[in-house]
Structures are given as structure tokens and as C-alpha cells.
N, CA, C and O atoms as a CHARMM CRD file, in Angstrom:
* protein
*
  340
    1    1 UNK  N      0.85100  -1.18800   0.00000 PROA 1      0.00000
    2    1 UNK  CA     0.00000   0.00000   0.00000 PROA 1      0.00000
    3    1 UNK  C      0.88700   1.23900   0.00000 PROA 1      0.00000
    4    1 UNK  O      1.92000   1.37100   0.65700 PROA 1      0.00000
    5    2 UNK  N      0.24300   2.28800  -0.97700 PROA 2      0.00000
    6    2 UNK  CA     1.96600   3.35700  -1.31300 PROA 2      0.00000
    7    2 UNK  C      0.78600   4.55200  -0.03400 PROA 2      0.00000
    8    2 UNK  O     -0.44400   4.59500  -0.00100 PROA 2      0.00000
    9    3 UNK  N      1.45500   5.07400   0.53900 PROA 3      0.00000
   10    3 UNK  CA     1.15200   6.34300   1.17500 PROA 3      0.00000
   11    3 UNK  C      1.78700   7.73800   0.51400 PROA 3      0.00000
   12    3 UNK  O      2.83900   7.87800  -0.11000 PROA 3      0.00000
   13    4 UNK  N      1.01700   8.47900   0.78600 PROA 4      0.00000
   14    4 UNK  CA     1.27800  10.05900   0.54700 PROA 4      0.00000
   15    4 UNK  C      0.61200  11.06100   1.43300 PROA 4      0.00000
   16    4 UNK  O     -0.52700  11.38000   1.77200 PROA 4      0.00000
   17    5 UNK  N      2.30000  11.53400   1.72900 PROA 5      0.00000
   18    5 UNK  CA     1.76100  12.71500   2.92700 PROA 5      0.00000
   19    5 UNK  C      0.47400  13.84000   2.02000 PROA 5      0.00000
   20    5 UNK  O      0.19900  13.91000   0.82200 PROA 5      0.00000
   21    6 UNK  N      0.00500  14.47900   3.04200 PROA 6      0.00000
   22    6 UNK  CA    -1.03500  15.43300   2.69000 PROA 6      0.00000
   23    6 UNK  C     -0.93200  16.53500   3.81800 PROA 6      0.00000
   24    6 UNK  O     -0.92000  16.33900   5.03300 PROA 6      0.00000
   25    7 UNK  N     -0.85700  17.77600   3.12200 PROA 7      0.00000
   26    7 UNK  CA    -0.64900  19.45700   4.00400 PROA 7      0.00000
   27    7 UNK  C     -2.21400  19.95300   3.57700 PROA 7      0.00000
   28    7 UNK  O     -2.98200  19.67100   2.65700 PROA 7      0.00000
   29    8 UNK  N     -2.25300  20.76400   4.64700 PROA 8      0.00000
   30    8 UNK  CA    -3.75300  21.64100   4.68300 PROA 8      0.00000
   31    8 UNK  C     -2.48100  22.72700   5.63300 PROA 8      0.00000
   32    8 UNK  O     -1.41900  22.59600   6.24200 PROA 8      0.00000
   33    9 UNK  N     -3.54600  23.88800   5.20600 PROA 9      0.00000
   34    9 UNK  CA    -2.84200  25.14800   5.92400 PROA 9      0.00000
   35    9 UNK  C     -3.10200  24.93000   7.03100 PROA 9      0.00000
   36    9 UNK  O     -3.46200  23.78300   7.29400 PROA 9      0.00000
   37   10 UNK  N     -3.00200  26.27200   8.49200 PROA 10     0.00000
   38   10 UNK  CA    -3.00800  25.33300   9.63800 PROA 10     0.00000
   39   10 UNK  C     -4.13800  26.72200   9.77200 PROA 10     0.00000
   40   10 UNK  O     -3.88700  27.92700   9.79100 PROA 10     0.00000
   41   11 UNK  N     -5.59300  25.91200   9.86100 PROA 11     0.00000
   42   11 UNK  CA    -6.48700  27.13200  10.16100 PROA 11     0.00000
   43   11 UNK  C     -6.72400  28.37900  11.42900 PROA 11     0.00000
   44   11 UNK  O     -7.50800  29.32800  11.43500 PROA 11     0.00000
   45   12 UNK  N     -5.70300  27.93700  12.46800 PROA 12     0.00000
   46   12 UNK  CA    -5.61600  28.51600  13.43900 PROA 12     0.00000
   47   12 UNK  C     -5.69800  30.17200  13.58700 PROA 12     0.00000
   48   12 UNK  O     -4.92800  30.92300  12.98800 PROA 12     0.00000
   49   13 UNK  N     -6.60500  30.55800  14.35300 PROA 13     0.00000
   50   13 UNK  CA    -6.37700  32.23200  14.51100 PROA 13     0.00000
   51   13 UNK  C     -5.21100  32.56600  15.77400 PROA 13     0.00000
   52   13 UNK  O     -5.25400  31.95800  16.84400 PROA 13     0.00000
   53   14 UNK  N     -4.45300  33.34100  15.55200 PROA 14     0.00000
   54   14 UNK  CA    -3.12700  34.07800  16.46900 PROA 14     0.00000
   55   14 UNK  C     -3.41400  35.03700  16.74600 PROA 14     0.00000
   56   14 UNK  O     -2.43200  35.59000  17.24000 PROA 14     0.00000
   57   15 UNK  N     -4.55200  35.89500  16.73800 PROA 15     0.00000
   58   15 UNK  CA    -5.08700  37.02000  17.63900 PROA 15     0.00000
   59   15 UNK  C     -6.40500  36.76600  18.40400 PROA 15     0.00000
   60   15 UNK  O     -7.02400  35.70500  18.49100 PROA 15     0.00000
   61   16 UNK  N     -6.78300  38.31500  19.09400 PROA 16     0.00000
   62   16 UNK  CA    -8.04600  37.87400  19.65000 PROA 16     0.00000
   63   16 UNK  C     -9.08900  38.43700  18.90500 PROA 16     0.00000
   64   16 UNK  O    -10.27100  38.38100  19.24300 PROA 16     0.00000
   65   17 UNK  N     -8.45700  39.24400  17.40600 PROA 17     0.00000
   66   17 UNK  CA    -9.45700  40.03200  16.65400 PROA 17     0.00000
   67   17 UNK  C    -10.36900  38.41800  16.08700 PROA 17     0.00000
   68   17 UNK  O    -11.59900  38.43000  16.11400 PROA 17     0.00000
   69   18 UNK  N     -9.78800  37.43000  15.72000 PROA 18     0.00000
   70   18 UNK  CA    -9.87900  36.15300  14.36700 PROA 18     0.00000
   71   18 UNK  C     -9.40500  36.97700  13.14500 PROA 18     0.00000
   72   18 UNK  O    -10.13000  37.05000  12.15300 PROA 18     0.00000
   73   19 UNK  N     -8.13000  37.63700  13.19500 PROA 19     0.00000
   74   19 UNK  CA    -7.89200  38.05800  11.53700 PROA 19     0.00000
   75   19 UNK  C     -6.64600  37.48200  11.20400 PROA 19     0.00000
   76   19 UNK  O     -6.56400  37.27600   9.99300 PROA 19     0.00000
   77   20 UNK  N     -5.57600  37.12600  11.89500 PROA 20     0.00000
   78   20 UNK  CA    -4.61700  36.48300  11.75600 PROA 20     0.00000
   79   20 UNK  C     -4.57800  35.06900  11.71000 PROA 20     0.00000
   80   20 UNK  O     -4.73600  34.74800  12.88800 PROA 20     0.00000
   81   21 UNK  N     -4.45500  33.99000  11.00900 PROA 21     0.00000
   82   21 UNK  CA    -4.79500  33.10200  10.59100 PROA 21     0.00000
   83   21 UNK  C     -2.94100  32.20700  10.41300 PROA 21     0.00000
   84   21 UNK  O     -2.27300  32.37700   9.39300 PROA 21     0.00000
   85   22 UNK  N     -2.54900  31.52100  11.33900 PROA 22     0.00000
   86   22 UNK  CA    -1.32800  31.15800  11.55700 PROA 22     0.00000
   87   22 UNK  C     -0.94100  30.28000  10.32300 PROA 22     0.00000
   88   22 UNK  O      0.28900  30.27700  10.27800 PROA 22     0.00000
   89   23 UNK  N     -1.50400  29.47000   9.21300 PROA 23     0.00000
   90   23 UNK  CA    -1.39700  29.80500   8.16100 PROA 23     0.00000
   91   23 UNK  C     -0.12800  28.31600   7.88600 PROA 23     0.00000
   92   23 UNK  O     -0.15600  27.83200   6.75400 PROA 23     0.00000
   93   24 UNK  N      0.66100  27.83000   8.68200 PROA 24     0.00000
   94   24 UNK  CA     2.23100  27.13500   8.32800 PROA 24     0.00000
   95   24 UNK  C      1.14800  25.36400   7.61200 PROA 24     0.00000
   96   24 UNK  O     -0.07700  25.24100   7.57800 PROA 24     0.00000
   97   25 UNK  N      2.00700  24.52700   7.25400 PROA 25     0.00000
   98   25 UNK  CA     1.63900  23.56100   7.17800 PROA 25     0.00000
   99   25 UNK  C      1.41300  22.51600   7.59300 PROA 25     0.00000
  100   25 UNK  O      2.36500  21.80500   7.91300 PROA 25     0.00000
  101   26 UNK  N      0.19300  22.08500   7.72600 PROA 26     0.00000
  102   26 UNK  CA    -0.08600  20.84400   8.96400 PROA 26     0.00000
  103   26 UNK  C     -0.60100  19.94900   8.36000 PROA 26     0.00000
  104   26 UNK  O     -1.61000  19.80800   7.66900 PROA 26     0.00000
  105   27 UNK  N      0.45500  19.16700   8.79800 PROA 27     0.00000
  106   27 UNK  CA     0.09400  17.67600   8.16400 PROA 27     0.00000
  107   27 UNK  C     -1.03500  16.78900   8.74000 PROA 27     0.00000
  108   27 UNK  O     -1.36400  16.77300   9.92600 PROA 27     0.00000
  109   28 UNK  N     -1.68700  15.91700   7.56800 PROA 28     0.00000
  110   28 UNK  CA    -2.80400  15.49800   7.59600 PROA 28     0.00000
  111   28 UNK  C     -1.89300  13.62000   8.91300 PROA 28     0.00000
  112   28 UNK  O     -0.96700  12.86000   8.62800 PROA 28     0.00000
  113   29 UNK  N     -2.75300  13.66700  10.10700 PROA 29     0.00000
  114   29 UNK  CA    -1.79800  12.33500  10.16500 PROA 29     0.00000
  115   29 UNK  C     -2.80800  11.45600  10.42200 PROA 29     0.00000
  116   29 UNK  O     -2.53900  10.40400  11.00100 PROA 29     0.00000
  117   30 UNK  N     -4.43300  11.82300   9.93900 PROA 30     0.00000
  118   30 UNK  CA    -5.02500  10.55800   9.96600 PROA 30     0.00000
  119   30 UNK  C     -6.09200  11.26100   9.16700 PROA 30     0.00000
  120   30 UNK  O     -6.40200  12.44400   9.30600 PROA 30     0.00000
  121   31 UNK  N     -6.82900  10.06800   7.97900 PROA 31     0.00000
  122   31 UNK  CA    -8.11100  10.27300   7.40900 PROA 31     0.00000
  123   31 UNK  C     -9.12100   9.59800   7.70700 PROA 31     0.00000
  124   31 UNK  O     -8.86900   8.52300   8.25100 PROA 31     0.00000
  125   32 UNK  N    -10.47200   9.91400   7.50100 PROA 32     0.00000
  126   32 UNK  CA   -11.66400   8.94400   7.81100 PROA 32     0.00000
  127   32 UNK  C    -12.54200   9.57300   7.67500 PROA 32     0.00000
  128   32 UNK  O    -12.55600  10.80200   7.61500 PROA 32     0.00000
  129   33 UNK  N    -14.05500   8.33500   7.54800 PROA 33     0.00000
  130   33 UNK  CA   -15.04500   8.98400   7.23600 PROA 33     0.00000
  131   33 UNK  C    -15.94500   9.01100   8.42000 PROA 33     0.00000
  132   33 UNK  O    -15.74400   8.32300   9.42100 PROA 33     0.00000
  133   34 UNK  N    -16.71800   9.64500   8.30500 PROA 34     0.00000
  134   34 UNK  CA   -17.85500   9.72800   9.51600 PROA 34     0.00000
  135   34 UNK  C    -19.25300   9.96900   8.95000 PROA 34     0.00000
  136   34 UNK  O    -19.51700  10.77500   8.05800 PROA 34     0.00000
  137   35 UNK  N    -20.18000   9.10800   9.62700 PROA 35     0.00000
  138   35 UNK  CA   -21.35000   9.42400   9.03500 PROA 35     0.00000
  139   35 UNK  C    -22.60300  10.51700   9.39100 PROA 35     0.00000
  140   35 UNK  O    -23.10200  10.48700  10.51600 PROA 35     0.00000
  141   36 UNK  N    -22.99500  11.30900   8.55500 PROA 36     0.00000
  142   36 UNK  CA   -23.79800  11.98500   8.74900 PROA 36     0.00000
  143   36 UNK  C    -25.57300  12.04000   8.17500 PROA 36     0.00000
  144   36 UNK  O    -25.99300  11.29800   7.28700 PROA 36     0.00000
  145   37 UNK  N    -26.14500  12.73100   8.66100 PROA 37     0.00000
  146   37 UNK  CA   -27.79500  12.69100   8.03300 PROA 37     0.00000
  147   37 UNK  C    -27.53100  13.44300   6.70300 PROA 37     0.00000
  148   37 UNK  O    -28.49500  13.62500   5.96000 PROA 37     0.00000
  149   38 UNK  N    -26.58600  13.79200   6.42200 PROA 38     0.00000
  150   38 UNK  CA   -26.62800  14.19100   4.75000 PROA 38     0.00000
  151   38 UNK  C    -25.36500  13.42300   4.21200 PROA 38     0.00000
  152   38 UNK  O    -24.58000  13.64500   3.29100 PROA 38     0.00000
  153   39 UNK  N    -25.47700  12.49500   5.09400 PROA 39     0.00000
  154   39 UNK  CA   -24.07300  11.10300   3.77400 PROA 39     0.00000
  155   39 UNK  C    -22.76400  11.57400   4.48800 PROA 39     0.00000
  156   39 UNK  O    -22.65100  12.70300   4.96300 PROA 39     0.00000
  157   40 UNK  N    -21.84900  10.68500   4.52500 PROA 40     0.00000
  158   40 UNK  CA   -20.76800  10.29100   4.25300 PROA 40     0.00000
  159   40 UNK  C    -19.51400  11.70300   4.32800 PROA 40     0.00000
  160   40 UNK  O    -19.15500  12.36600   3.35500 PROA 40     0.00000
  161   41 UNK  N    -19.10900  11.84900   5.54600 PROA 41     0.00000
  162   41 UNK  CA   -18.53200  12.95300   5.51800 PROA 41     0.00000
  163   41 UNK  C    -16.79400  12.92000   5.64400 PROA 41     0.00000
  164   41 UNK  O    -16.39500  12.50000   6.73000 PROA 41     0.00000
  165   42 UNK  N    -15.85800  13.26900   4.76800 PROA 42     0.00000
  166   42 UNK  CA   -14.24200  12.69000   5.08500 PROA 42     0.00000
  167   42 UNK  C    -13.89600  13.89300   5.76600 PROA 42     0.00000
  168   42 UNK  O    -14.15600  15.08900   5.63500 PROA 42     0.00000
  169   43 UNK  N    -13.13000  13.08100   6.64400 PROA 43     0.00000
  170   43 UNK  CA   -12.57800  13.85900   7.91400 PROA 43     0.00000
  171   43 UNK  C    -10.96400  13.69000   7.74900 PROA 43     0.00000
  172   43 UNK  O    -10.29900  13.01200   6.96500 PROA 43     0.00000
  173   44 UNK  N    -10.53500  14.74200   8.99600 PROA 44     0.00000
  174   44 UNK  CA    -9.12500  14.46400   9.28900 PROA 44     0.00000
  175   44 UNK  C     -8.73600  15.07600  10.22700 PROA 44     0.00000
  176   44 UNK  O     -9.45900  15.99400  10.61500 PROA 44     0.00000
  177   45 UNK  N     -7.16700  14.75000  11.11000 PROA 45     0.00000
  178   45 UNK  CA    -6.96800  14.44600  12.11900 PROA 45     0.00000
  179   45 UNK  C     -5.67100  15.95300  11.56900 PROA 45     0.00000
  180   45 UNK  O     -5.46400  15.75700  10.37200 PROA 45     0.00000
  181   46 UNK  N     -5.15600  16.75300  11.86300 PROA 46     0.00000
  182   46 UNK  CA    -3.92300  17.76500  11.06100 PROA 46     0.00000
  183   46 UNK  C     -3.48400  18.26000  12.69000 PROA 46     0.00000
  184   46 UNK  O     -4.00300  18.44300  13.79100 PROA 46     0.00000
  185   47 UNK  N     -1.81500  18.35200  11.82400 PROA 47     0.00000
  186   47 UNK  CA    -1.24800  19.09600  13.59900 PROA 47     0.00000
  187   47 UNK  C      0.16400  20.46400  12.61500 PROA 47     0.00000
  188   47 UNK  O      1.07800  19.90400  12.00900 PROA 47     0.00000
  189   48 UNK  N      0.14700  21.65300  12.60100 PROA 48     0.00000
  190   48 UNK  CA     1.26900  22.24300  12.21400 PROA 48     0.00000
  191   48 UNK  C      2.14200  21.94300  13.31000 PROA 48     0.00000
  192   48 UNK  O      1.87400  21.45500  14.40800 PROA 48     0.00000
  193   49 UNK  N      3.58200  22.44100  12.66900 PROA 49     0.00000
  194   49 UNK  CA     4.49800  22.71700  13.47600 PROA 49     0.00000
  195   49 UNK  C      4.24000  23.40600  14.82300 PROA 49     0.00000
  196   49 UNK  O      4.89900  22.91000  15.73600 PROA 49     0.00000
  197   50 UNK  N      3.43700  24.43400  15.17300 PROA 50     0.00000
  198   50 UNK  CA     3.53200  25.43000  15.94400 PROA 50     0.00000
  199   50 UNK  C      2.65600  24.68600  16.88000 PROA 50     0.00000
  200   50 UNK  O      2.29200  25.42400  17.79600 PROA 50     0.00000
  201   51 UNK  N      2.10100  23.24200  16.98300 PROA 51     0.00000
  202   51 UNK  CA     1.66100  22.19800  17.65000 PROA 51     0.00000
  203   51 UNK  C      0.05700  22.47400  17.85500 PROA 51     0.00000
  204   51 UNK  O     -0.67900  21.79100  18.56600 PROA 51     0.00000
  205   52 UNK  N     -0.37500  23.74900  16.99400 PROA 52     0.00000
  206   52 UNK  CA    -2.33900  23.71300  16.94600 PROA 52     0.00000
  207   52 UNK  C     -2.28000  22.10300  16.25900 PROA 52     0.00000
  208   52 UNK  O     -1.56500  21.47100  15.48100 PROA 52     0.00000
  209   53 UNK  N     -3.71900  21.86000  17.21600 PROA 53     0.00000
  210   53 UNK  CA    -4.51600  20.38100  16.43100 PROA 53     0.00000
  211   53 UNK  C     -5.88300  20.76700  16.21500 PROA 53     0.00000
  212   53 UNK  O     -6.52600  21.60100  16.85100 PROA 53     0.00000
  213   54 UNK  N     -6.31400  19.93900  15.07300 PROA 54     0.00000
  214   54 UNK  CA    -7.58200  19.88500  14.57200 PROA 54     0.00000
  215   54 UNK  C     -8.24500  18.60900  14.16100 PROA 54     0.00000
  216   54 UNK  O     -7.52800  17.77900  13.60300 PROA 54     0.00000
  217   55 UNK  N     -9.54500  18.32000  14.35800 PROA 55     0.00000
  218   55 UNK  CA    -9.89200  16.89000  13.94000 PROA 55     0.00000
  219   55 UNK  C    -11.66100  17.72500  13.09900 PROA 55     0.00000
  220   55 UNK  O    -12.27500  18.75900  13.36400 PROA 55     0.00000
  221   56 UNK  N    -11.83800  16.87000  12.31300 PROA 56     0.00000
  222   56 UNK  CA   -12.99300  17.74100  12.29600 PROA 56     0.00000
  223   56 UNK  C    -13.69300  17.18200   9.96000 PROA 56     0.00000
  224   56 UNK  O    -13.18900  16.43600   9.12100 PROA 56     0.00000
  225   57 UNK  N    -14.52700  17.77800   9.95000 PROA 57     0.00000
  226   57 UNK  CA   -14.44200  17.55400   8.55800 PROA 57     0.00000
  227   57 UNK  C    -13.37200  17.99400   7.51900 PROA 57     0.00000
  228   57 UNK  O    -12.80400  18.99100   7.96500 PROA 57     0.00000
  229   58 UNK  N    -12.96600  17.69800   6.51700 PROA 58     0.00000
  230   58 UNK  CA   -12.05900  18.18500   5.55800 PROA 58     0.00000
  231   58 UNK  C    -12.25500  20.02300   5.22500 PROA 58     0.00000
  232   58 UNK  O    -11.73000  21.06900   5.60600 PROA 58     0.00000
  233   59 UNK  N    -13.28300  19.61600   4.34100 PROA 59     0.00000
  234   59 UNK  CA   -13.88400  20.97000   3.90300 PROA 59     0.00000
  235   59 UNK  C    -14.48300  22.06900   4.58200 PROA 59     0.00000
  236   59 UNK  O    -15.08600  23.03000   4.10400 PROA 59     0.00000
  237   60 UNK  N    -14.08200  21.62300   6.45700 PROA 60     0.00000
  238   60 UNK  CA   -14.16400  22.74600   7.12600 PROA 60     0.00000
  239   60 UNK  C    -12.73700  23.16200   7.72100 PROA 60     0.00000
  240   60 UNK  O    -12.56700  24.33600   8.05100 PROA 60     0.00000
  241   61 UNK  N    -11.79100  22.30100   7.85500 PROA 61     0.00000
  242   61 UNK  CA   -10.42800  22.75800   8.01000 PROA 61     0.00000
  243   61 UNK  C     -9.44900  23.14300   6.79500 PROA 61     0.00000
  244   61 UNK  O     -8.23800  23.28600   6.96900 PROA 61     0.00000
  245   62 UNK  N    -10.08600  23.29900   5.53800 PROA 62     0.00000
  246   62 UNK  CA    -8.85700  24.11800   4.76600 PROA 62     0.00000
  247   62 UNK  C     -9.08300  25.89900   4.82200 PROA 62     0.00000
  248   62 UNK  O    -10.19300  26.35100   5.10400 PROA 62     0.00000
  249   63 UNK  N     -8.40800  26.42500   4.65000 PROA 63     0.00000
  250   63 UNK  CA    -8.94900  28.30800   4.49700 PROA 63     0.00000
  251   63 UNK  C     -9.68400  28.89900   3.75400 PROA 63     0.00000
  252   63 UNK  O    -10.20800  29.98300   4.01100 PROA 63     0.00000
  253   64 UNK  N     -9.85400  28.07900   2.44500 PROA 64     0.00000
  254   64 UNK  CA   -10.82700  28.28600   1.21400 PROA 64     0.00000
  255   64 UNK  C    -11.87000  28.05700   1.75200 PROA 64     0.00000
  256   64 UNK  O    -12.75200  28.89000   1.96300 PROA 64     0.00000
  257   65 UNK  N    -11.89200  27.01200   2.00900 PROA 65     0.00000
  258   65 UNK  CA   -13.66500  26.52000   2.44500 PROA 65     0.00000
  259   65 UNK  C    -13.88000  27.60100   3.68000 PROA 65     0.00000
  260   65 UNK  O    -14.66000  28.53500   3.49200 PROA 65     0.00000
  261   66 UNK  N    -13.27500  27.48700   4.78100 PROA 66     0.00000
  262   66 UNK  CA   -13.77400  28.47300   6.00200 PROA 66     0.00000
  263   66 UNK  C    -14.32600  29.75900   5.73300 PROA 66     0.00000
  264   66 UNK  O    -15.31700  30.31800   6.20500 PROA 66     0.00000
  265   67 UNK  N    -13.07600  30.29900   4.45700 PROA 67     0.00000
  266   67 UNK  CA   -13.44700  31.74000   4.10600 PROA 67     0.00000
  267   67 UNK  C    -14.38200  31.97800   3.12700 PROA 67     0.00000
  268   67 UNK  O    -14.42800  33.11900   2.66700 PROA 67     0.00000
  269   68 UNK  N    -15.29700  30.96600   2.62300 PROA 68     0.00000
  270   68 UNK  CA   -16.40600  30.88600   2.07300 PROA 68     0.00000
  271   68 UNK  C    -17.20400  30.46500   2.91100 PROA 68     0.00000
  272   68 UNK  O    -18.37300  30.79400   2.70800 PROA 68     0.00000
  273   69 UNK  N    -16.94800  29.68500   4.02600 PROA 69     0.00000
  274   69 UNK  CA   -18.49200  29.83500   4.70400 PROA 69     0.00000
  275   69 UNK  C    -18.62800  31.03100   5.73000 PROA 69     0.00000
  276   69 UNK  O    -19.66500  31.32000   6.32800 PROA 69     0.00000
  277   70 UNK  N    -17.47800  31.64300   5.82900 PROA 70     0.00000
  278   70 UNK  CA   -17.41500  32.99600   6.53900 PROA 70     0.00000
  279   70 UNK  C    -18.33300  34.22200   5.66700 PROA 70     0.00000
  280   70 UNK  O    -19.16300  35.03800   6.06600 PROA 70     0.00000
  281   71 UNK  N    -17.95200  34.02900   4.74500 PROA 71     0.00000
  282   71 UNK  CA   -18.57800  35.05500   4.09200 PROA 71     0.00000
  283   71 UNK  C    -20.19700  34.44000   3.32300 PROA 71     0.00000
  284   71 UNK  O    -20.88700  34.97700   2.45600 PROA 71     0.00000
  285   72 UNK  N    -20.34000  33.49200   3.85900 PROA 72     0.00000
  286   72 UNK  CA   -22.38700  33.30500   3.35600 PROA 72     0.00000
  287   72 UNK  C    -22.50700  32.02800   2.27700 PROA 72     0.00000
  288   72 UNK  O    -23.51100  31.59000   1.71600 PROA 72     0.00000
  289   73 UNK  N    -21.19400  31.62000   2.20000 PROA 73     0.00000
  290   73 UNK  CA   -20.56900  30.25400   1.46800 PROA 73     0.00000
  291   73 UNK  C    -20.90300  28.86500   1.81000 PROA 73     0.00000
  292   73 UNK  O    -20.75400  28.39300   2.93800 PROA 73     0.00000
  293   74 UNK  N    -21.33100  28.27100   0.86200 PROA 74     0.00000
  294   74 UNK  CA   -20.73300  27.10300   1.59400 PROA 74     0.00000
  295   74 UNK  C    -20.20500  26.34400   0.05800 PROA 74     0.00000
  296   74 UNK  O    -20.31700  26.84000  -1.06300 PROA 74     0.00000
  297   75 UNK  N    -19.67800  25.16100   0.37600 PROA 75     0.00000
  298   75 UNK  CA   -18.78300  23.93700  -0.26600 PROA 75     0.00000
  299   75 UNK  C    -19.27400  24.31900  -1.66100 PROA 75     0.00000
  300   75 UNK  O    -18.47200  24.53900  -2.56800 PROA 75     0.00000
  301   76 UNK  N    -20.61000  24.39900  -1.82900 PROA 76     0.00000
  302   76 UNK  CA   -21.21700  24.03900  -3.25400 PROA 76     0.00000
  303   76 UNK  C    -21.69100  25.50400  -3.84200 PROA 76     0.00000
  304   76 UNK  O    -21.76400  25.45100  -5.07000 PROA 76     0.00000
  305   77 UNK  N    -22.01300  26.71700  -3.34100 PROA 77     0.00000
  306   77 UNK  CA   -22.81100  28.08300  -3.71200 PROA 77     0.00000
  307   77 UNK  C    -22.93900  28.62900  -2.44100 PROA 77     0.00000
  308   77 UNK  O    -22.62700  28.18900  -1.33500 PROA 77     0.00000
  309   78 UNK  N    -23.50200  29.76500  -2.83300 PROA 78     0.00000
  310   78 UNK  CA   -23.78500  31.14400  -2.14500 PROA 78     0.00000
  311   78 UNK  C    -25.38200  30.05200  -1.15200 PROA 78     0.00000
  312   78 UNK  O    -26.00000  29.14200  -1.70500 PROA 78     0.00000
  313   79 UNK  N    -25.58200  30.42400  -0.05100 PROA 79     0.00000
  314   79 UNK  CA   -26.32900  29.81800   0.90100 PROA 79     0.00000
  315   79 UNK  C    -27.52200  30.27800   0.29100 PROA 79     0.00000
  316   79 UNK  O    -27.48500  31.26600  -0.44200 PROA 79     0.00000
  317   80 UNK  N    -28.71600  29.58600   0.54600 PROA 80     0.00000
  318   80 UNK  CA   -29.78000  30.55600   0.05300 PROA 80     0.00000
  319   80 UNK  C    -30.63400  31.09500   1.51900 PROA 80     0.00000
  320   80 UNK  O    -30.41400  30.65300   2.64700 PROA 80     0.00000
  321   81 UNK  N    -31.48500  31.98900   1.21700 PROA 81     0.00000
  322   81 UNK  CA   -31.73800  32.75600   2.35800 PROA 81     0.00000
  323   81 UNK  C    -33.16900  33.50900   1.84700 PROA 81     0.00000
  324   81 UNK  O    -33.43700  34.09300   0.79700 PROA 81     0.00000
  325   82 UNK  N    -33.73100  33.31300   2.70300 PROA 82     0.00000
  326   82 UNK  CA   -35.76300  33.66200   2.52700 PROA 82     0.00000
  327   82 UNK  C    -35.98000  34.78200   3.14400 PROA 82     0.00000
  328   82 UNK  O    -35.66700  35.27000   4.23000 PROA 82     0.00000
  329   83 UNK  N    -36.80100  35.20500   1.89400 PROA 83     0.00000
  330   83 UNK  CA   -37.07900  36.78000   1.74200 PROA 83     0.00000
  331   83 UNK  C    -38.34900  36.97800   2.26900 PROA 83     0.00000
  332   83 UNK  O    -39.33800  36.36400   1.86800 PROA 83     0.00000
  333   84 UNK  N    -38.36400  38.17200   3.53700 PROA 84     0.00000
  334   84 UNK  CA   -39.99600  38.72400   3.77500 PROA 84     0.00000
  335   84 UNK  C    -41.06200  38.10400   3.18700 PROA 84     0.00000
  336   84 UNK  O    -40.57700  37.35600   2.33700 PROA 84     0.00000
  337   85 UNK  N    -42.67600  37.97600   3.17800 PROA 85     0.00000
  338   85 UNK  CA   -43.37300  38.21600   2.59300 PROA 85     0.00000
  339   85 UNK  C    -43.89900  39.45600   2.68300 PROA 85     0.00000
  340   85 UNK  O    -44.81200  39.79600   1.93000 PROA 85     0.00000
């Protein structure tokens, strides 16, 4: 069985504003899936150098994805959201 390492940025915030984003590379040191009421979710286990850990879904620990669901995002489009009558 061939292995290959895998880096995700290290999503960590370094202030108390959340604007600094520590950013180094943290390696992935375990994958898996977990199940959810909307299917099948891949996870992972990541630690940077600077020794932050994270376990959690994929596509919520890289910076792309976060900073799209920060801003009204998610994985697939813009969220949708219901208007007055």
C-alpha cells in the first residue's frame, strides 16, 4: 500500500481580533469517514508545526472553504436565504 503525505494550511487564529490566521503547514496524520444525516462525511486528524490540532471535517479545516463559509458560502454556492413576505 503506497502512502502520501497530505498538508492543509493550519487554520488557526493568532489574535483575539480572528484576523490572523497562523497559516504554516499541517500535516494530515489521519483520514476517515464519519457518518452523517446528509451522507458520508471525510474527515481528518492535522497538527502544524507550531503544535495547533484539529480533527474535524475536511472541507471545514482548509482556508478556502472556512473563508467561504465565513462570508455566506458554503462547499457548493452562495447559501440561500428567505425573503420577507
Amino acid at each position: 500500500m503506497e502512502s502520501q503525505l497530505m498538508f492543509l494550511d493550519c487554520p488557526a487564529y493568532l489574535d483575539k481580533q480572528n484576523l490572523v490566521r497562523c497559516g504554516l503547514p499541517a500535516e494530515v496524520r489521519c483520514r476517515f469517514i464519519v457518518r452523517s444525516t446528509s451522507g458520508p462525511l471525510e474527515c481528518a486528524m492535522i497538527r502544524c508545526p507550531a503544535g495547533h490540532s484539529f480533527n474535524g471535517p475536511i472541507e471545514f479545516l482548509s482556508l478556502e472553504s472556512a473563508a467561504r463559509a465565513a462570508h455566506g458560502h458554503g462547499a457548493t454556492g452562495p447559501t440561500s436565504q428567505r425573503t420577507p413576505a
